[in-house]
C-alpha positions in Angstrom: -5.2 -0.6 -11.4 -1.4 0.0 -11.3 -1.4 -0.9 -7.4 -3.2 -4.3 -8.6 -1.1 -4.7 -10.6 2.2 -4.1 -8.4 0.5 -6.6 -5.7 0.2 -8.9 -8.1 3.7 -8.8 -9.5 5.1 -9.1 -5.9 2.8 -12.0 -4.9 4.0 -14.0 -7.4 7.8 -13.0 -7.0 7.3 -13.9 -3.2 6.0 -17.2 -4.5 8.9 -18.0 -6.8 11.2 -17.0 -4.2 9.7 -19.5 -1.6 9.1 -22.0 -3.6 12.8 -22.3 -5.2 15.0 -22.9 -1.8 12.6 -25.7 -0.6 12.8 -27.8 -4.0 16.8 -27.5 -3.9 16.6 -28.6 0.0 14.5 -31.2 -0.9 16.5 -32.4 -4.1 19.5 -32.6 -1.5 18.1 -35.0 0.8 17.2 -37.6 -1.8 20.6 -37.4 -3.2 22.2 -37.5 -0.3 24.5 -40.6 -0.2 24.1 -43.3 2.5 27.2 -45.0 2.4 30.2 -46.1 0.3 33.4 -47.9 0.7 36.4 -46.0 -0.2 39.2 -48.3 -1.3 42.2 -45.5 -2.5 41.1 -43.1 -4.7 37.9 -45.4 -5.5 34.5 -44.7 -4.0 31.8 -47.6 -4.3 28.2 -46.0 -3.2 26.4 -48.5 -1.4 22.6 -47.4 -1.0 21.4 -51.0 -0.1 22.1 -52.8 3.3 21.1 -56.1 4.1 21.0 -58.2 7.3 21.4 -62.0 8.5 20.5 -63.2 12.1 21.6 -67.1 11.1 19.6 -68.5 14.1 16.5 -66.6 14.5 14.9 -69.6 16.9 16.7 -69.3 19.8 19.4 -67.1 22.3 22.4 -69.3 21.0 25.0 -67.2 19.4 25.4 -67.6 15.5 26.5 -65.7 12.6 25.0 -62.3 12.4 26.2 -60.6 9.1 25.8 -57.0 7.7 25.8 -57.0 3.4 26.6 -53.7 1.4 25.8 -53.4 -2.1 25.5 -50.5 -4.8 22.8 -52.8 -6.5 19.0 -54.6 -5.2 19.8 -57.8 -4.5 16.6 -59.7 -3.4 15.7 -59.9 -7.4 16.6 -63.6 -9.2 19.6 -63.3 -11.4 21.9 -59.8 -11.6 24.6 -60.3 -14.9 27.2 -58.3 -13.4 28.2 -54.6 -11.7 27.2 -55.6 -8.2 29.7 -54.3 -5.5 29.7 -55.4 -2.4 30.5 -56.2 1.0 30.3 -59.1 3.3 31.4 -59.2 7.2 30.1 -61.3 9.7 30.7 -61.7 13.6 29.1 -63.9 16.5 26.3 -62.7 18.5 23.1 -63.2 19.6 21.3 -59.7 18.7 22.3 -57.3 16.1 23.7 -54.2 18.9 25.6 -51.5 18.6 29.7 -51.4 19.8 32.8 -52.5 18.2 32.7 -56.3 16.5 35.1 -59.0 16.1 34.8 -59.9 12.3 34.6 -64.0 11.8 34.7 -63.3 8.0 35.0 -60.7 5.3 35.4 -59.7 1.8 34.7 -57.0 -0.9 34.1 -57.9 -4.2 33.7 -55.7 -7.6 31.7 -56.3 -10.3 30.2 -59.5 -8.8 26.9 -61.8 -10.7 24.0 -63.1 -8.7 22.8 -66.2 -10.2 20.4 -68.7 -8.4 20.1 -66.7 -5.8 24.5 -66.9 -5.5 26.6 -63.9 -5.8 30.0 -65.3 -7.6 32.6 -64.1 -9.8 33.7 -60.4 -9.6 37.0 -59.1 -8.6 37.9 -59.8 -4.7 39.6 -56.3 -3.4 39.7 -58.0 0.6 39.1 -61.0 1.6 39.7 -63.8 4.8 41.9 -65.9 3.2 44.7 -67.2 4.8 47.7 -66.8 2.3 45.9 -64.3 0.4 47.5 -60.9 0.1 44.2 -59.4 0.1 44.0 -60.2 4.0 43.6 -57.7 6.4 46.4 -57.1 9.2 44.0 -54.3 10.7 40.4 -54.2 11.5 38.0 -52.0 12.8 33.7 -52.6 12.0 31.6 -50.0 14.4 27.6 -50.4 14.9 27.5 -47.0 16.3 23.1 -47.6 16.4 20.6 -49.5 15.2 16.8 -49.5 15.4 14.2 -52.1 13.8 14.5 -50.2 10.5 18.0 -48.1 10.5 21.5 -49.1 11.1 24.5 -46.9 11.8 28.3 -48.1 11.2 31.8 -47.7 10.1 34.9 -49.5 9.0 38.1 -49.3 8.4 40.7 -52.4 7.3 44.0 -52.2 6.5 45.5 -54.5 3.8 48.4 -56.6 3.4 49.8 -54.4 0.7 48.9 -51.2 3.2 46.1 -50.5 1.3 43.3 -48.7 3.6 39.9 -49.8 3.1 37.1 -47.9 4.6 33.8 -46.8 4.7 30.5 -46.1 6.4 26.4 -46.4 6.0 24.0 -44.8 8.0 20.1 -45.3 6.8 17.6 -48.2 6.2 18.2 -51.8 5.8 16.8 -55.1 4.9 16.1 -58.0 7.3 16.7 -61.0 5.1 17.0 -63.0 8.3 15.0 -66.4 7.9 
């Protein structure tokens, strides 16, 4: 009886034991962050990445633009809190390799009404006799697939403020 019960008290320490290091494993990989843009001492998660092939009919080149934001977007109307991220540069495909942005801009605490984002708190932006331009870029596709993308950025402000920031994980083909 009393080796019963010492099998039984080590079975069910050897299941505790196993049991306990794959929960916290797993518990790590969901809260793993998949991107963020660091703007100082600021970090803005970003967990949502959309993208925009503007001409979807044919091989011309057109606007091909990559969207960050810490909120859903593809829901009607957002009050406020949404952070976010626009850059855009020509091309035909979305590819991996260093890109030319055409136009940028971060934005905090940003609405989404009638299917607009507006308002909010520009941090960088494209324009011209704004001090919120950047005098350095850098945007880096380092892969994409048909359901992941890969990049990094850094831009340099005016006011020598450095902006960066990376995402690496699913995104969203709002392309239409």
């Amino acid at each position: 009886m009393k080796k019963l019960n010492l099998l039984f008290g080590l079975f069910i320490g050897l299941t505790i034991l196993s049991c306990s290091s794959d929960d916290e494993n797993n518990n790590e990989s969901e809260n793993q962050i998949k991107g963020g843009i660091q703007i100082g001492e600021v970090f803005f998660e970003t967990p949502y990445v959309y993208i925009n092939d503007e001409n979807i009919n044919d091989n011309n080149p057109s606007d091909l633009a990559i969207i960050m934001s810490n909120k859903y977007l593809l829901v009607d109307n957002i009050e406020s809190g949404i952070n976010y991220m626009y850059v855009d540069y020509l091309g035909v495909d979305f590819e991996s390799g260093q890109k030319e942005l055409l136009d940028y801009r971060i934005t905090e605490n940003a609405s989404r009404v009638n299917n607009l984002i507006e308002g909010g708190v520009r941090l960088l932006e494209d324009n011209f006799g704004s001090d919120l331009n950047a005098t350095e870029i850098s945007f880096i596709i380092n892969s994409i697939t048909t359901q992941t993308i890969d990049f990094q950025f850094s831009f340099t402000r005016e006011d020598g403020e450095l902006i960066s920031g990376y995402y690496s994980g699913d995104y969203t083909d709002v392309s239409e």
